[in-house]
C-alpha positions as CSV (number, residue, x, y, z in Angstrom):
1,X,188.4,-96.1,-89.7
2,X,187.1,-92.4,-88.8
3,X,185.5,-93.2,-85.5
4,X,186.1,-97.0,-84.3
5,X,184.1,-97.1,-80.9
6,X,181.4,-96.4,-82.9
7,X,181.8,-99.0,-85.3
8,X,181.9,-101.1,-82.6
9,X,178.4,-100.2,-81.4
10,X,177.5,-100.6,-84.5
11,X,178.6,-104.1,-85.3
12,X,177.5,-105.5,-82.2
13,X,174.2,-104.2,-82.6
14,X,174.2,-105.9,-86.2
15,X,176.0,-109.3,-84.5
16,X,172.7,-109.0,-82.1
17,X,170.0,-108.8,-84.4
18,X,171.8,-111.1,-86.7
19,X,171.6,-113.7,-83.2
20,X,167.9,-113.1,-82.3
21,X,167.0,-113.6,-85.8
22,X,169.2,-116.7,-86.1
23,X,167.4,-117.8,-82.7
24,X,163.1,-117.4,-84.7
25,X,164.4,-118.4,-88.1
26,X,166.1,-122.0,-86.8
27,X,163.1,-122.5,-84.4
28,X,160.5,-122.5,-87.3
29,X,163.4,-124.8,-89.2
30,X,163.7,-127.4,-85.5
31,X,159.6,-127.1,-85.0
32,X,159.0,-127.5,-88.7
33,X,161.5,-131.0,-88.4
34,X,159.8,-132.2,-86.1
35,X,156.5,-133.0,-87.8
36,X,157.4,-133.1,-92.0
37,X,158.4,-136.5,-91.9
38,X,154.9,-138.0,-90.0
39,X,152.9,-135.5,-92.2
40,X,154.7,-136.2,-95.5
41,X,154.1,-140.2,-95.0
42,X,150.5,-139.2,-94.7
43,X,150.1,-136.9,-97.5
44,X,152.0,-139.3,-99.6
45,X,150.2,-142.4,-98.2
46,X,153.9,-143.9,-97.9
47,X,156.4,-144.2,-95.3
48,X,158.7,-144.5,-98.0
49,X,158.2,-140.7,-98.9
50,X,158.6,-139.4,-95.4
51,X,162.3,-138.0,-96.8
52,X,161.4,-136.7,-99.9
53,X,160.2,-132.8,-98.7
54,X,163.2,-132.8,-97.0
55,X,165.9,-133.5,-99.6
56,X,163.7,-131.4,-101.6
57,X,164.8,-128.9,-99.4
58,X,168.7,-129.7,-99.3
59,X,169.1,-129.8,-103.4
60,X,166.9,-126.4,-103.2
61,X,169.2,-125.0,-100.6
62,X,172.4,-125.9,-102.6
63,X,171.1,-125.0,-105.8
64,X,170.1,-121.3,-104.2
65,X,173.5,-120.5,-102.7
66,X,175.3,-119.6,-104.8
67,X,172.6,-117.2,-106.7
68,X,172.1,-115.9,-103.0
69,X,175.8,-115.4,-102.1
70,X,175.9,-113.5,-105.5
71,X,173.0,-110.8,-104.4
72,X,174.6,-110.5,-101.3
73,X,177.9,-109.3,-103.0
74,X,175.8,-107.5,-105.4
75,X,172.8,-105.8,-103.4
76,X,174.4,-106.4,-100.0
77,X,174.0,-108.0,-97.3
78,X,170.5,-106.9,-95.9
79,X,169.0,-107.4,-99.2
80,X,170.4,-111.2,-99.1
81,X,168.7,-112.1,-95.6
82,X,165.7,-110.6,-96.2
83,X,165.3,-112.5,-99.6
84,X,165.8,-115.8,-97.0
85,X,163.7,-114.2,-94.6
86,X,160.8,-113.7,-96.8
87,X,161.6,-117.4,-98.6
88,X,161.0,-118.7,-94.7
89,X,157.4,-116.9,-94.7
90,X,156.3,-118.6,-98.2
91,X,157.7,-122.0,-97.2
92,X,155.4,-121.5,-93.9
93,X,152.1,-120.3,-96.1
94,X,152.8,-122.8,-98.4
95,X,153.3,-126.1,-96.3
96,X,150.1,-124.5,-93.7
97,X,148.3,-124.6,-97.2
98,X,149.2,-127.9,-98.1
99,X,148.6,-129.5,-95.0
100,X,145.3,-128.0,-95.2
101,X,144.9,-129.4,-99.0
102,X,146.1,-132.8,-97.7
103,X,148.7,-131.7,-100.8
104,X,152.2,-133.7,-100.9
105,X,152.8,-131.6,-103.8
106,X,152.6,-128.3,-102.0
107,X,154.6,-130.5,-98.9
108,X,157.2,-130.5,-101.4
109,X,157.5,-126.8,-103.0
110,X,157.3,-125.6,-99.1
111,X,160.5,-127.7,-98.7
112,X,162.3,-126.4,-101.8
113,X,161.1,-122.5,-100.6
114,X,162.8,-124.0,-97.1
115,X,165.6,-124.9,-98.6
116,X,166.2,-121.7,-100.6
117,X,165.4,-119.5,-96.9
118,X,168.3,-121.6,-95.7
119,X,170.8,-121.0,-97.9
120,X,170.5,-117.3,-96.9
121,X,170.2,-117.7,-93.1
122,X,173.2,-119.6,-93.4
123,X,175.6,-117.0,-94.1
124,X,174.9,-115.2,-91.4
125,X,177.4,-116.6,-89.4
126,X,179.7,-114.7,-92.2
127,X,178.3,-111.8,-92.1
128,X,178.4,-111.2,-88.4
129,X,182.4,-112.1,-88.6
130,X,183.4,-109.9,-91.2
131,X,182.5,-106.7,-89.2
132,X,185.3,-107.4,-86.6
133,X,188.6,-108.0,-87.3
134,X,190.0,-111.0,-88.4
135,X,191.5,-112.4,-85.3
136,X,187.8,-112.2,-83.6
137,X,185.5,-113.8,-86.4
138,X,186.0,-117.3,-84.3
139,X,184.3,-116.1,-81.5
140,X,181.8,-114.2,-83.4
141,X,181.0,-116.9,-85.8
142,X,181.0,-119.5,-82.5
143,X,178.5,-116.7,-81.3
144,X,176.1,-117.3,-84.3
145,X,176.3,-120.8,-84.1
146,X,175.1,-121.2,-80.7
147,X,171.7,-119.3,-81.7
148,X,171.4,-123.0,-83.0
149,X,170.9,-124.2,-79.0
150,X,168.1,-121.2,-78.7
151,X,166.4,-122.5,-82.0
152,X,166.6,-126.7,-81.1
153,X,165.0,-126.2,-77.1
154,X,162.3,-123.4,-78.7
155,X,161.8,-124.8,-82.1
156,X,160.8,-128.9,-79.8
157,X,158.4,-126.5,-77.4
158,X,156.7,-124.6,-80.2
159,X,155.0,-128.1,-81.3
160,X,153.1,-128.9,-78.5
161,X,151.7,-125.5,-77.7
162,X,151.0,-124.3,-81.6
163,X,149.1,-127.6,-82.4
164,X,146.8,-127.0,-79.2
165,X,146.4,-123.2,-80.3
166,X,145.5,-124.1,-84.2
167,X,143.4,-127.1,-83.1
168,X,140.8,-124.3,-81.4
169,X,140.3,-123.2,-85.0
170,X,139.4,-126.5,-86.2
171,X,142.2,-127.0,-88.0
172,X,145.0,-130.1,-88.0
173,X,147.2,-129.9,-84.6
174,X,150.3,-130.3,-87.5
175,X,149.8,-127.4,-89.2
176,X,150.7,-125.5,-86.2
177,X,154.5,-125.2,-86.2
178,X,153.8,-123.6,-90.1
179,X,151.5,-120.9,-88.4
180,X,153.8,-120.0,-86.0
181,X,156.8,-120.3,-88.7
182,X,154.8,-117.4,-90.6
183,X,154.9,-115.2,-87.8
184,X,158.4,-115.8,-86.4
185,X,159.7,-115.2,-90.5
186,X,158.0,-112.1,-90.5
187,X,159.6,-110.5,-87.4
188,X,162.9,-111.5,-89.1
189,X,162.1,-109.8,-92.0
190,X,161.7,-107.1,-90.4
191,X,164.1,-106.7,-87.7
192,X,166.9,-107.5,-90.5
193,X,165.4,-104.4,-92.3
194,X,165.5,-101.6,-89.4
195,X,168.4,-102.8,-87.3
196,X,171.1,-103.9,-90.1
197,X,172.1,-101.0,-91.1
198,X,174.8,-99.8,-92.4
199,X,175.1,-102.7,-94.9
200,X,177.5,-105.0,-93.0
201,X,179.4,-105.1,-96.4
202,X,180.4,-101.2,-96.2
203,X,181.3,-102.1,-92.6
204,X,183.4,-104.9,-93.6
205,X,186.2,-102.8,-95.5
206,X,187.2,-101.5,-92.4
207,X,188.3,-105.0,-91.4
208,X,190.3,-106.6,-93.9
209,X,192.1,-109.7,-93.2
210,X,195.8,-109.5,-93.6
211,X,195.6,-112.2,-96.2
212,X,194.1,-109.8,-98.4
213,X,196.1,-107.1,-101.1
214,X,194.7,-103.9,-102.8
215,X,191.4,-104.1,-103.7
216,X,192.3,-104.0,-107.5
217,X,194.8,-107.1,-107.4
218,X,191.4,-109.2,-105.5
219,X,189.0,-107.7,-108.4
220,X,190.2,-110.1,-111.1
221,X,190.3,-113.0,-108.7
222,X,188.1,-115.7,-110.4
223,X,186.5,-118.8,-108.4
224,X,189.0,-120.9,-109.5
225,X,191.5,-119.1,-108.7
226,X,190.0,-118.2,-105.1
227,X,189.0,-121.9,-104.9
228,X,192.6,-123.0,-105.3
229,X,193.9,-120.8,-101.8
230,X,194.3,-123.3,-99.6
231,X,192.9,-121.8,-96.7
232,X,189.7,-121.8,-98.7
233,X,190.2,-125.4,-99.9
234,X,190.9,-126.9,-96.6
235,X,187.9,-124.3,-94.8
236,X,185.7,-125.6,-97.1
237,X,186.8,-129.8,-97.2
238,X,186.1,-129.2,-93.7
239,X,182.9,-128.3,-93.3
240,X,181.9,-130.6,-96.5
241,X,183.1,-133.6,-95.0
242,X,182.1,-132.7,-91.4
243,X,178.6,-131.9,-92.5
244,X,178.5,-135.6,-94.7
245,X,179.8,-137.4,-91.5
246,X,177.7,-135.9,-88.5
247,X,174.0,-136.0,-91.7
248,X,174.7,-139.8,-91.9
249,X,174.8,-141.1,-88.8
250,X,172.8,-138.0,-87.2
251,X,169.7,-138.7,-90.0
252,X,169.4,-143.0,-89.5
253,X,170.0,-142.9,-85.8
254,X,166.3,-142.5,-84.7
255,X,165.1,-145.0,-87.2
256,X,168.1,-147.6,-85.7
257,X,166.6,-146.4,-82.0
258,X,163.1,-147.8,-83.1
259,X,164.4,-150.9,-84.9
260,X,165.4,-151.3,-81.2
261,X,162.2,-150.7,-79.3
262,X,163.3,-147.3,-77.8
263,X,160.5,-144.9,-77.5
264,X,160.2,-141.6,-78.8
265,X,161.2,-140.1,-75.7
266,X,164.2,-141.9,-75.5
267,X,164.8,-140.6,-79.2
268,X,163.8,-137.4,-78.3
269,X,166.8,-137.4,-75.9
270,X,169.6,-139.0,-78.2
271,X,169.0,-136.1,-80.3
272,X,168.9,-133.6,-77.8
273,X,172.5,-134.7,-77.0
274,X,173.3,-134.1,-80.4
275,X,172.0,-130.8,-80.7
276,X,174.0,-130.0,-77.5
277,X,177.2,-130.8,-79.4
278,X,176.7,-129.3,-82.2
279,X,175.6,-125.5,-81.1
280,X,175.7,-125.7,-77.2
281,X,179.3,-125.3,-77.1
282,X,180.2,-123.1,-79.6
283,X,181.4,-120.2,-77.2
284,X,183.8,-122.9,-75.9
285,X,185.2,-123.7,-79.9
286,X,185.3,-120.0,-80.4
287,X,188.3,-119.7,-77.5
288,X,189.8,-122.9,-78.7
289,X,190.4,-121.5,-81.9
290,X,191.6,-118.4,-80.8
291,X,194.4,-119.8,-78.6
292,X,195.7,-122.6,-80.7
293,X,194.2,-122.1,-84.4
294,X,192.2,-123.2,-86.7
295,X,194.0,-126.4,-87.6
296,X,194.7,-127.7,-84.5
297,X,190.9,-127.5,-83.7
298,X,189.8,-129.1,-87.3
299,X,192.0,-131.9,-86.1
300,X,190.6,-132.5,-82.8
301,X,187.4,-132.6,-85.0
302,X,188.7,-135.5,-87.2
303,X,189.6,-136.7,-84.1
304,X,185.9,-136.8,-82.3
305,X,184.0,-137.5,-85.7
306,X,186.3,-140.7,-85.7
307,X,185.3,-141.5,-82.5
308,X,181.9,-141.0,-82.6
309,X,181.8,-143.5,-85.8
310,X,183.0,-146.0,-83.9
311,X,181.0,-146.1,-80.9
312,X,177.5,-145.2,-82.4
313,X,177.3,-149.0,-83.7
314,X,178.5,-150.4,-80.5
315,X,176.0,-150.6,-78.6
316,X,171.8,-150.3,-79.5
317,X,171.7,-148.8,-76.0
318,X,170.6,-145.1,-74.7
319,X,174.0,-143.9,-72.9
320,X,176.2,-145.2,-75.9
321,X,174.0,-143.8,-78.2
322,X,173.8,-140.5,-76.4
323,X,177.1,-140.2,-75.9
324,X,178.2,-141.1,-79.8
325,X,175.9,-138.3,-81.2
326,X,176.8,-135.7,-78.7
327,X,180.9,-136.7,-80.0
328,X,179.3,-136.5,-83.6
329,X,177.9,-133.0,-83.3
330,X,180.8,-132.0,-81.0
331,X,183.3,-132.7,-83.9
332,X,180.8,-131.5,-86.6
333,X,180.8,-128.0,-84.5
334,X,184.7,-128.2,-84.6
335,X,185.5,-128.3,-88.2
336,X,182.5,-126.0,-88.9
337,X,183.4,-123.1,-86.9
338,X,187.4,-123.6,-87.5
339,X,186.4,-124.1,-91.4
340,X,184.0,-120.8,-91.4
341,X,186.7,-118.9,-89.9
342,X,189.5,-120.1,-92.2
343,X,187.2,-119.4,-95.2
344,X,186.0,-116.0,-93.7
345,X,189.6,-114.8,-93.1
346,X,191.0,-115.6,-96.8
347,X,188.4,-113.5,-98.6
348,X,187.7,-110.0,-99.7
349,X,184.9,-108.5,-98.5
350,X,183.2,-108.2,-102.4
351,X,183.9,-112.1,-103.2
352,X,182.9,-112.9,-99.6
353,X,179.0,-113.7,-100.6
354,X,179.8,-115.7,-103.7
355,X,182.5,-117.8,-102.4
356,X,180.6,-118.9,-99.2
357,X,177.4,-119.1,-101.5
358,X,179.6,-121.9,-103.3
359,X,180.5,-123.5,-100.0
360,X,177.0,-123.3,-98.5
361,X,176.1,-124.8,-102.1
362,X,179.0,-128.0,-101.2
363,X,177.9,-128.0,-97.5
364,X,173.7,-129.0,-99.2
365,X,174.9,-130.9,-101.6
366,X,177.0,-132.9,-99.0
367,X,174.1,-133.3,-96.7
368,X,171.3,-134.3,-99.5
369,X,173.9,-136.7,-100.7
370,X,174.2,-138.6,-97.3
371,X,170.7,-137.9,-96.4
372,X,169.6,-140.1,-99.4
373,X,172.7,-142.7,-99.1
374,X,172.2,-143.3,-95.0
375,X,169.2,-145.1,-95.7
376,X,170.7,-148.0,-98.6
377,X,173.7,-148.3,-96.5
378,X,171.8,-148.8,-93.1
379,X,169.6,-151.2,-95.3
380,X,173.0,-153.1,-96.5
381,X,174.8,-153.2,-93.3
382,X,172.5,-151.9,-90.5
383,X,174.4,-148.5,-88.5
384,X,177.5,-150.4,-88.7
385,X,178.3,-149.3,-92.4
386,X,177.2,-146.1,-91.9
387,X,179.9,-145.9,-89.4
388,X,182.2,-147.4,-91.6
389,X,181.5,-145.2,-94.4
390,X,181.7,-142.1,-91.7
391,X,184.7,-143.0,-89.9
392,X,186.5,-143.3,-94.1
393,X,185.8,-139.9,-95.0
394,X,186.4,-138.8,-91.5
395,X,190.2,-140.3,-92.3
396,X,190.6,-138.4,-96.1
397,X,189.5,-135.2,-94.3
398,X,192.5,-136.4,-91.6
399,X,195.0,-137.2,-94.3
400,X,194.1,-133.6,-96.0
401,X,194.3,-132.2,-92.7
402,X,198.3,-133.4,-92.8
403,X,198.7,-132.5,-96.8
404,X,197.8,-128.8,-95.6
405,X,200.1,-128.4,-92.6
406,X,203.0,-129.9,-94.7
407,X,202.0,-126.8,-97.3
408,X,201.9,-124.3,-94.7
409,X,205.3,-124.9,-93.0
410,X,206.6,-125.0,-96.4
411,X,205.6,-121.4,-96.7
412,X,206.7,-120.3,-93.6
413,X,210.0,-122.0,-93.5
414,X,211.4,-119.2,-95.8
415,X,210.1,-116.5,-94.0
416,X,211.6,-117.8,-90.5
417,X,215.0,-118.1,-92.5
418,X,214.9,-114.8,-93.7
């Protein structure tokens, strides 16, 4: 590296317009949350459709990743957000249109363009860590995921304010959040386009991990054969299985709440705790992983996930409630960070979009797959199976968790030896 300070400028720069846009692109996503299910019950004229837009949305953000992750490596970097970035701006025409239309239809493609903007926000995170070297990318990606804090307090205020400001135009309070949301993609758009720059892919050769060889040993590497490292297995069980556990009991909870008599205030609240977990104290999971590892802090979030599990069905109440989802996005934030940085760390910097298009493409799939399943299960058993359900894949990612360790020492023990 010719001139490393100013590499440095440069990737922070990059790291900080990579945050801010994070920050308008996940506040169009929170504000956008908060009003598809009411408006998709009414489009559809059934409560029973409030969820379709939105796993709509999950199978269209699995099934773009990896397609994504491939014009990333491809095109670079840039290119790849600003596809997201201008997905984000048709999903915000397209649902303001259909809202307008009184169109379910159009609900629904305005999901699926959601979902395919998603997929390419997502790996963000990724990009920001591999232009520092590998023993920072914690800390960087923990960086990233805290623009999620910025994006769940802004994305809640939008609503009110945006619904009063469309309303003046005589047009439906709702369709506010999908005004704003074209704005907001727009500037993301285009601060991606003037201020990341180099491509962080060229700046990403400068920072290999030391996991990686020459650059024509990786070239032949095929995604099985990347799939089977098992850095990258474990990175990626970890974020799968986190991301099924904290979806099923994160989704039902508010409908439990009202089967309860809690207001939406009280809701409102529960989920605000959540949030907190999950992206407020990122900075803090960034350190932990830095001073004892990725491992140890995927097992402290087996650990919380398991806990959280158990107390959610406990007690109907708001404090048990509260604090079980803040524990459930506390130990989803865990393995997601320790996972990105594991799966970050074992890749090249060509193969980087294609392999973490794959694992955004698990991560959906996971989510759509307990989104749908939450529901029969909370019919079936109430929160309690849910729980049940969460708490046993909580345990296989545990009893991976030990398979992987066991693997690891096996590895080292002839090197200490030696």
């Amino acid at each position: 590296m010719s001139n490393p300070s100013f590499s440095r400028s440069v990737s922070n720069r990059i790291t900080k317009t990579l945050f801010i846009t994070q920050a308008f692109f996940g506040a169009t996503q929170v504000a956008a949350f908060t009003v598809v299910p009411i408006l998709s019950a009414q489009m559809a004229d059934s409560e029973s459709m409030a969820g379709v837009p939105m796993t709509v949305a999950f199978l269209a953000r699995s099934l773009a990743a990896y397609p994504i992750g491939l014009a990333m490596d491809r095109w670079g970097r840039r290119a790849g957000l600003s596809i997201g970035y201008l997905a984000s701006m048709l999903a915000s025409i397209t649902s303001f249109m259909a809202v307008l239309g009184h169109s379910f239809f159009g609900f629904c493609i305005g999901g699926a363009l959601s979902g395919v903007a998603r997929s390419s926000a997502e790996q963000a995170r990724f990009i920001a860590a591999e232009i520092y070297p590998p023993d920072e990318r914690a800390l960087i990606i923990s960086r990233l995921v805290f623009a999620g804090t910025i994006s769940a307090i802004g994305g809640a205020l939008l609503v009110p304010p945006s619904g009063t400001w469309i309303s003046q135009f005589g047009l439906p309070p709702m369709s506010g959040p999908f005004a704003v949301g074209i704005g907001l993609g727009l500037t993301a758009l285009i601060l991606t386009q003037i201020f990341v720059r180099p491509d962080p892919i060229i700046l990403a050769q400068n920072f290999k991990s030391v996991n990686e060889t020459h650059e024509d040993d990786l070239a032949s590497r095929s995604i099985r054969d990347v799939l089977r490292i098992p850095n990258v297995r474990y990175g990626i069980m970890a974020m799968v299985i986190g991301q099924f556990v904290m979806t099923m009991l994160m989704v039902i909870t508010p409908l439990h709440m009202n089967h309860h008599n809690h207001g939406t205030w009280v809701i409102s609240w529960v989920i605000m705790a959540h949030a907190l977990g999950m992206f407020g104290v990122s900075g803090i999971t960034g350190r932990l992983v830095g001073r004892f590892g990725q491992n140890a802090v995927i097992k402290m979030g087996i650990i919380i996930l398991m806990a959280s599990c158990i107390i959610a069905p406990i007690s109907p109440q708001f404090i048990p409630l509260a604090f079980a989802l803040f524990l459930l996005g506390l130990g989803w934030n865990f393995c997601f960070i320790s996972g990105s940085s594991l799966l970050s760390n074992a890749l090249a910097p060509h193969e980087r979009g294609r392999i973490q298009g794959i694992n955004e493409m698990f991560v959906s799939f996971s989510a759509a797959t307990a989104s749908l399943a939450t529901g029969i299960f909370f019919d079936m058993g109430g929160l309690i199976l849910p729980g049940i359900i969460g708490l046993g894949m909580s345990i296989v990612l545990g009893g991976y968790s030990l398979l992987y360790t066991r693997t690891m020492e096996k590895k080292e023990t002839p090197v200490a030896a030696g």
